[in-house]
Every structure is written in structure tokens, then in C-alpha cells.
C-alpha positions as CSV (number, residue, x, y, z in Angstrom):
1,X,52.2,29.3,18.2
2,X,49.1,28.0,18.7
3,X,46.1,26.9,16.6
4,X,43.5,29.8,15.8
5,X,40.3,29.4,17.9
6,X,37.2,28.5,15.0
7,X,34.4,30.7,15.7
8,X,31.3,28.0,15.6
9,X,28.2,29.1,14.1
10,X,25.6,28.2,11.3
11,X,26.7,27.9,8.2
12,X,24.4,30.2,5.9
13,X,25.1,28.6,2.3
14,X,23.4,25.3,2.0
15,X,25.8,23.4,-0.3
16,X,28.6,24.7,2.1
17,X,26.8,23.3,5.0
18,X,26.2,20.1,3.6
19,X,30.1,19.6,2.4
20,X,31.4,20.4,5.8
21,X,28.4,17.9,7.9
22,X,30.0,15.5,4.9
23,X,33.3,15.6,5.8
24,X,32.9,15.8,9.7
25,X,30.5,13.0,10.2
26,X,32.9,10.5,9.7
27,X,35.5,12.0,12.2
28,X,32.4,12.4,14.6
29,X,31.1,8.6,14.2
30,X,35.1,7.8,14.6
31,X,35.8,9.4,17.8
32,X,32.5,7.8,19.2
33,X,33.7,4.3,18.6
34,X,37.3,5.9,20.4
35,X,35.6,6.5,23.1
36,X,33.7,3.1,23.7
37,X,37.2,1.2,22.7
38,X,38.9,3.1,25.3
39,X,36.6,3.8,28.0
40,X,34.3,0.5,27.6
41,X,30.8,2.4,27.6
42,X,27.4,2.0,25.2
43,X,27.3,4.6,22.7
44,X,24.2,5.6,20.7
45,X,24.9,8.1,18.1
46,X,22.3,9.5,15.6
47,X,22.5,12.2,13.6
48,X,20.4,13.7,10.7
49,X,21.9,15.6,7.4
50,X,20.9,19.1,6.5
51,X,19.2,17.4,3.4
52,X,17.5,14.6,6.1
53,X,20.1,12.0,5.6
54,X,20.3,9.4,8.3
55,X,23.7,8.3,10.1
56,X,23.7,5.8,12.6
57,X,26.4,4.3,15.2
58,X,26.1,1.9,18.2
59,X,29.1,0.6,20.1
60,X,27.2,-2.6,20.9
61,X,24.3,-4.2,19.6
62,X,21.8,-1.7,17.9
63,X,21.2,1.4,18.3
64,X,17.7,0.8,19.3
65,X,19.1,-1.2,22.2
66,X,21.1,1.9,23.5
67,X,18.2,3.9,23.4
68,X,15.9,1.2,25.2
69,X,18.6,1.3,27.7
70,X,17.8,5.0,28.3
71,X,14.4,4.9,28.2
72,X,14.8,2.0,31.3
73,X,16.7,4.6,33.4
74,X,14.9,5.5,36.2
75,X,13.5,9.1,36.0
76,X,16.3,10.4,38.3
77,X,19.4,9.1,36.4
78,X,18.7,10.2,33.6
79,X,17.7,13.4,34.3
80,X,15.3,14.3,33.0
81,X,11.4,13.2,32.2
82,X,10.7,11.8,28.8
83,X,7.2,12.2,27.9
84,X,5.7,9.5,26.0
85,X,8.0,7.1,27.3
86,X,5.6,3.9,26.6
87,X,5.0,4.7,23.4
88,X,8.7,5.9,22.7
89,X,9.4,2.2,24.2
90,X,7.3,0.6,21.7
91,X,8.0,2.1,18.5
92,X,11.6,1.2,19.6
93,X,11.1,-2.3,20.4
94,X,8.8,-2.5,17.0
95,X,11.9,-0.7,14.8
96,X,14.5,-3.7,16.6
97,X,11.9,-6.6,15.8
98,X,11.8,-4.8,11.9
99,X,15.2,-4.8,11.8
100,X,16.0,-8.4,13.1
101,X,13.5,-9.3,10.1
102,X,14.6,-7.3,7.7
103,X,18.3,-8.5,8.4
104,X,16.7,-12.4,8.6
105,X,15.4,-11.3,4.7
106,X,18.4,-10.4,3.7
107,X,20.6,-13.6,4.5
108,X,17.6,-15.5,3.1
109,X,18.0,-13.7,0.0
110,X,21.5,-14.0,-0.3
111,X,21.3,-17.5,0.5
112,X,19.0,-18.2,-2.3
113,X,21.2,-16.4,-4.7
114,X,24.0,-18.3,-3.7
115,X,21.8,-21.7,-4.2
116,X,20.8,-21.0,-7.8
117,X,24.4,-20.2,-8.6
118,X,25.3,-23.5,-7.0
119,X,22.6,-25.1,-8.9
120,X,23.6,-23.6,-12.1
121,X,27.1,-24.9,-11.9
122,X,25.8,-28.3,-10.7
123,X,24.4,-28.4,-13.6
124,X,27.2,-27.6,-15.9
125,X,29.1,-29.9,-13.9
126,X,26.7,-32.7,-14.7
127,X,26.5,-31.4,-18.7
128,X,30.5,-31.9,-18.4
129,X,30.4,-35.2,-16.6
130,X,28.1,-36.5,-19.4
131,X,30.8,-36.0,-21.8
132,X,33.1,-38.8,-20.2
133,X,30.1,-41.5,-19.4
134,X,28.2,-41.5,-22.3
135,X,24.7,-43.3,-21.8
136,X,23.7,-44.3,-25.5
137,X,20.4,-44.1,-24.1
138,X,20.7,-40.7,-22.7
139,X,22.4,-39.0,-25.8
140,X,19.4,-36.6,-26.6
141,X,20.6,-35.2,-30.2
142,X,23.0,-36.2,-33.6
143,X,25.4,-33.7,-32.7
144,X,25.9,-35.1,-29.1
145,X,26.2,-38.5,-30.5
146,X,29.2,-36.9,-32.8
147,X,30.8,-35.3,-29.9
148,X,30.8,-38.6,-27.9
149,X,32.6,-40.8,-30.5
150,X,34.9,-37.6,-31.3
151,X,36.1,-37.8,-27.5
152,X,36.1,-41.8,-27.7
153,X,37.9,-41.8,-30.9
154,X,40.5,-39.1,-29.2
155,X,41.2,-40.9,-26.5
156,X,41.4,-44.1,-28.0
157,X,44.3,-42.4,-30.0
158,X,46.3,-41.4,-27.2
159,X,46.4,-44.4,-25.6
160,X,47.8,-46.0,-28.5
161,X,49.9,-43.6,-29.0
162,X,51.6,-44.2,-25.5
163,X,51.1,-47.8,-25.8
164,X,53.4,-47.1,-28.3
165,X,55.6,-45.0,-26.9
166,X,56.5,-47.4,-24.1
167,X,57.3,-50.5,-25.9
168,X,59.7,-48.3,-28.0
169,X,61.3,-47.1,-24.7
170,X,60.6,-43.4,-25.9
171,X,59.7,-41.2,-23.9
172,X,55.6,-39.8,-24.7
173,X,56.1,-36.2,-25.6
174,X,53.0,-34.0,-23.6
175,X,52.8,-31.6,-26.1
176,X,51.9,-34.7,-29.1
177,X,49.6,-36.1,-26.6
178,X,47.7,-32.9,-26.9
179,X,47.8,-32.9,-30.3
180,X,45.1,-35.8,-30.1
């Protein structure tokens, strides 16, 4: 038993024709990549949405580049005659450069995101390291000052407390140490 034969024509109701370009797209964008894995060739794919949605695919490069490609065809390979071909040409070649830039933007952005973050935990990291070096000259507030001899005084504390613990012979519990 075979497989019924679908009868292709226009499909009249509009949500109905937008769920089915939907779920096909993909499958079409999929077996163009297939065919450039397995047969090694360019392919420039575009295709437009009932409701004017853009979809895009280009096995190598962009898909300006495949179409550039085209247009340099001579006449008789590829055809047919394009009209407007300069212009067609140019408004490619202006798209590509837009599209380098725009993609230049883009890591820039990123890149300045990820340098405030970085800054912002240098920062912190620098707060935190101030906790450990105190510079009496640096402390800038009472409270500070209090959390700096609270550390000082806790730490003096734990190292008698081991001091102690090793001329006993006892071994210094971790969970006392804490307790500090």
C-alpha cells in the first residue's frame, strides 16, 4: 500500500495557510542544508510568510553572497536576463556591508556588557579585599572601622585558639574554629 498522492493547491483559509507555511518551513530550510552537506553546492534560500515574515538560509557565507554569485553569471548560464542587474548588484553589496556592520554592533555591544559586568565584580572584589588589608587611612565610615576590628578580633581568636590546641596535642576541631 502506498502513500495517498496530496493534491497541491492554495490554501483558502488564512490561519490554515499560515500553520501549515509554519510547520513546513523548517523541513524546507532542513533539506536545503541536506542537499549542500551531501552534494557540496551554494544554496540561497529565501522565503516570505503569508503574513510577510522573512526566512533566510545560506549554505555558506550569506545569503547575499549566493545571490551576488548569480547575478555574476554570465547571461547564458543563468538563463535567463535579469533586468536591473547593476542596481540589483548594489543594493546587494550595500545589504552585505549593513550586515557586516550591524553584526560588528552587536559584538561591540556584547562586549561592553560583558566589561561592565567584569567591572562591577572588580569592584566587589576589591570591596572584599579591603576587608583583609585594612588601611586606617582608607576606612571611610564608623561602621567600617567596627567591621575591621570585628574581623581582627576574630581572627586573632582563632589563632589562639589553635595555638592552643597544638601545645595540648589536641587535635583543632573545624567546626569550633568556625564558631570564631
Amino acid at each position: 500500500m502506498g502513500r495517498k498522492k496530496l493534491v497541491v493547491k492554495r490554501i483558502d483559509n488564512p490561519t490554515g495557510r499560515l500553520g501549515t507555511y509554519r510547520k513546513r518551513k523548517d523541513g524546507i530550510v532542513k533539506k536545503a542544508a541536506e542537499l549542500s552537506g551531501l552534494c557540496g553546492t551554494d544554496v540561497g534560500l529565501i522565503m516570505f510568510s503569508p503574513n510577510g515574515g522573512l526566512t533566510s538560509f545560506a549554505s555558506s557565507g550569506s545569503i547575499e553572497d549566493v545571490f551576488l554569485r548569480y547575478l555574476n553569471l554570465p547571461d547564458a548560464s543563468r538563463g535567463e536576463l535579469v533586468e536591473n542587474q547593476e542596481v540589483l548588484r548594489q543594493g546587494l553589496e550595500h545589504v552585505k556591508c549593513e550586515a557586516k556592520m550591524l553584526e560588528v554592533l552587536t559584538k561591540k555591544q556584547a562586549l561592553e556588557e560583558e566589561l561592565t559586568v567584569l567591572n562591577q565584580q572588580q569592584t566587589e572584589v576589591q570591596e572584599k579585599i579591603r576587608c583583609y588589608n585594612p588601611e586606617p587611612e582608607e576606612t571611610r565610615s564608623v561602621r567600617e572601622a567596627e567591621v575591621h576590628i570585628r574581623f581582627l578580633s576574630d581572627a586573632i581568636r582563632r589563632i589562639e585558639y589553635l595555638k592552643q590546641a597544638k601545645s595540648s596535642g589536641k587535635p583543632a576541631s573545624a567546626s569550633r574554629i568556625c564558631q570564631f
